[in-house]
N, C-alpha and C positions, 0 to 999 in steps of 0.2 A: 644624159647630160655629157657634154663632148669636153674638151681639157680646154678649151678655149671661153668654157662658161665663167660667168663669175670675176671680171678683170677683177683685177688690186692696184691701185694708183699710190706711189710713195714718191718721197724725193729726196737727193741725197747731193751733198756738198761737193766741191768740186774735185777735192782729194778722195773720196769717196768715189765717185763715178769713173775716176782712171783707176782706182785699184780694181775695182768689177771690170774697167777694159782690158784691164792686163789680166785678170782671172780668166775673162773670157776666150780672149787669144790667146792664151794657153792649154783650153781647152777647146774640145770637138764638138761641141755644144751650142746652140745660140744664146744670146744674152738671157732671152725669158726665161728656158730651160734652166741654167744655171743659178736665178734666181727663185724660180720655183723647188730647187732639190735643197737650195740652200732653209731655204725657208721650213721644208716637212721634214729636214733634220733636226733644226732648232725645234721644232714640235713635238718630235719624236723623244729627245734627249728629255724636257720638259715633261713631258706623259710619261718617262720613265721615272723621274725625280719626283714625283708626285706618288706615283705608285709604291716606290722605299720609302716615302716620308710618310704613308699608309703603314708598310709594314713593320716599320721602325714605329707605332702609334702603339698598332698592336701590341708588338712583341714589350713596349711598354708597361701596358695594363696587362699582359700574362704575366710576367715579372712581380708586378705589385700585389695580383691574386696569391702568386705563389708562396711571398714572405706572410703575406695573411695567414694564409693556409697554416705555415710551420710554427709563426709564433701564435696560434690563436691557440692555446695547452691551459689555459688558465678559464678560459669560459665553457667549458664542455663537461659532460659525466667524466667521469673513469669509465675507461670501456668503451667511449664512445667512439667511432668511426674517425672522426677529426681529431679525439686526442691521440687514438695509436698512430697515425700519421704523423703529427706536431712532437711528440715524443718518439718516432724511429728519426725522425730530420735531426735533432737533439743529438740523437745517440749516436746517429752519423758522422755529423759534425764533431763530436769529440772526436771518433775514430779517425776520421781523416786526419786531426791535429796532431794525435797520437804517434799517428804511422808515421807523420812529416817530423816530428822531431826526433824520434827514433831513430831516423834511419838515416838523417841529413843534419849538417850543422847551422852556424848561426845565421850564415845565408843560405834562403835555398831559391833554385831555380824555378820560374813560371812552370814550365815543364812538369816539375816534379812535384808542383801543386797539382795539376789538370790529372796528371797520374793518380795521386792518391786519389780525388773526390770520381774521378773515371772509378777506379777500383771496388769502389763502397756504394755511390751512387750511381752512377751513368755517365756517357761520356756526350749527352749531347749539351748545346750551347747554354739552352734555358740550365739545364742543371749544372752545369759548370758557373755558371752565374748567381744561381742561386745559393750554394753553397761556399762562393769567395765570398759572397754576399755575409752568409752567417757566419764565415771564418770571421770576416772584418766585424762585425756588429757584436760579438762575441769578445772580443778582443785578444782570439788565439794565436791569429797569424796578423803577420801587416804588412801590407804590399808597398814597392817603393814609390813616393809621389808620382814620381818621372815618368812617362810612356815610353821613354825610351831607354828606361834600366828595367827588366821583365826580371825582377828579385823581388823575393819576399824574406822578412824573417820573422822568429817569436821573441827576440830579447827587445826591450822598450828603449834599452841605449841605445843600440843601431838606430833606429827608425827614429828617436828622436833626433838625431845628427843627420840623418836622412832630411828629416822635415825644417830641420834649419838650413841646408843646402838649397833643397828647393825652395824655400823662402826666399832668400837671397837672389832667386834669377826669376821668379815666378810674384812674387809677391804676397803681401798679407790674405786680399781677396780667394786667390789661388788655395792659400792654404785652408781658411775656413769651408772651401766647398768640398779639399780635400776630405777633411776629418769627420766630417757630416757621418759620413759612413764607419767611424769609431765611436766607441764610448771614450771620448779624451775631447778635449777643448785646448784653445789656441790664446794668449795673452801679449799686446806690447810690452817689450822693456826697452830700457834706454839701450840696450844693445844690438834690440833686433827681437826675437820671438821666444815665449815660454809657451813647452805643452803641457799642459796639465793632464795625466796621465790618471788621477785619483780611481775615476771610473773604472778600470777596466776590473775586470775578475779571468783571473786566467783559470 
C-alpha cells in the first residue's frame, strides 16, 4: 500500500485554512504532508494518553490489593502467612511514626516522611504509598490538604488549622474528599468548618 492510499476528505473554515497556509509557507513541506504529520501526532499523543490512563488503572487495583493485604489481620489463623504480613505492615507503621516524631518536630518535611517509610520498608512508589496510606488511615501522621505545602505533622491543632485554611480557598466538597483517608470527619458551622477529630487513636 503506497502513502497515497486511503484519501481523507475534511473541511475547514476560512480562518482555519489561512492558518494551515501560513503553517505551510513556513514550512518545507507540501500542504498534505503537513497535514498528515499533523494528524499521526495527535494519534500518537492519544495512544499515549490511553496507555497511562491503563497504567494509572493498574497501579490502582495493586494499590487497593495492597491495603487488603495489610489490613486483612483479623480474618486469618495466628501463624498464618497473611497474618505475619498484616501484622509486620502494623509494626512498620508504628516504626516509621516513631522514628518521624523522634527525631523531627511538629512540622515535618515530605522528605523526611519518604525517608523514614524508605528506611523500614522500601523506597519504591507502591510502598511509599502504601504506608502514607496507613500513616493517614491510622491517624499517626497528617499530611497538609494543599499540594502545594509537601508538610506533614502528628499534633491534631496544626492540621486542624491546616484544614480550615484549605477550607477557605478549596471548599466544603474539597475538604470531605480530603479527610476520606482519615479516621476524623468534617461539620458546617455558622463560621465555616468543624473537624471532628473523635476517631482517631494515636
Amino acid at each position: 500500500m503506497s502513502r497515497r492510499d486511503n484519501p481523507v476528505t475534511t473541511y475547514l473554515s476560512d480562518d482555519e485554512k489561512q492558518d494551515l497556509k501560513r503553517f505551510v509557507e513556513q514550512s518545507d513541506d507540501s500542504q498534505a504532508t503537513v497535514v498528515r504529520n499533523a494528524l499521526l501526532e495527535y494519534l500518537d499523543f492519544d495512544r499515549y494518553d490511553r496507555i497511562e490512563d491503563k497504567v494509572r488503572d493498574m497501579d490502582g487495583k495493586l494499590d487497593r490489593v495492597l491495603r487488603h493485604l495489610s489490613d486483612d489481620t483479623t480474618h486469618t489463623h495466628k501463624g498464618s502467612p497473611t497474618s505475619k504480613r498484616g501484622t509486620s505492615a502494623t509494626e512498620k507503621v508504628r516504626k516509621i511514626a516513631d522514628r518521624i516524631l523522634s527525631n523531627h518536630g511538629e512540622v515535618i518535611k515530605a522528605d523526611d516522611v519518604d525517608r523514614a517509610i524508605e528506611d523500614y520498608a522500601g523506597a519504591d512508589d507502591r510502598t511509599l504509598r502504601k504506608y502514607k496510606g496507613l500513616l493517614r488511615k491510622r491517624g499517626l501522621l497528617f499530611e497538609h490538604p494543599s499540594d502545594q505545602r509537601p508538610l506533614w505533622t502528628h499534633e491534631t491543632d496544626r492540621w486542624t488549622d491546616w484544614i480550615e485554611t484549605y477550607y477557605k480557598s478549596a471548599g466544603p466538597d474539597a475538604v470531605d474528599d480530603y479527610l476520606e483517608a482519615y479516621p476524623a470527619s468534617s461539620s458546617a458551622t455558622p463560621n465555616g468548618i468543624a473537624i471532628d477529630t473523635g476517631e482517631l487513636k494515636q
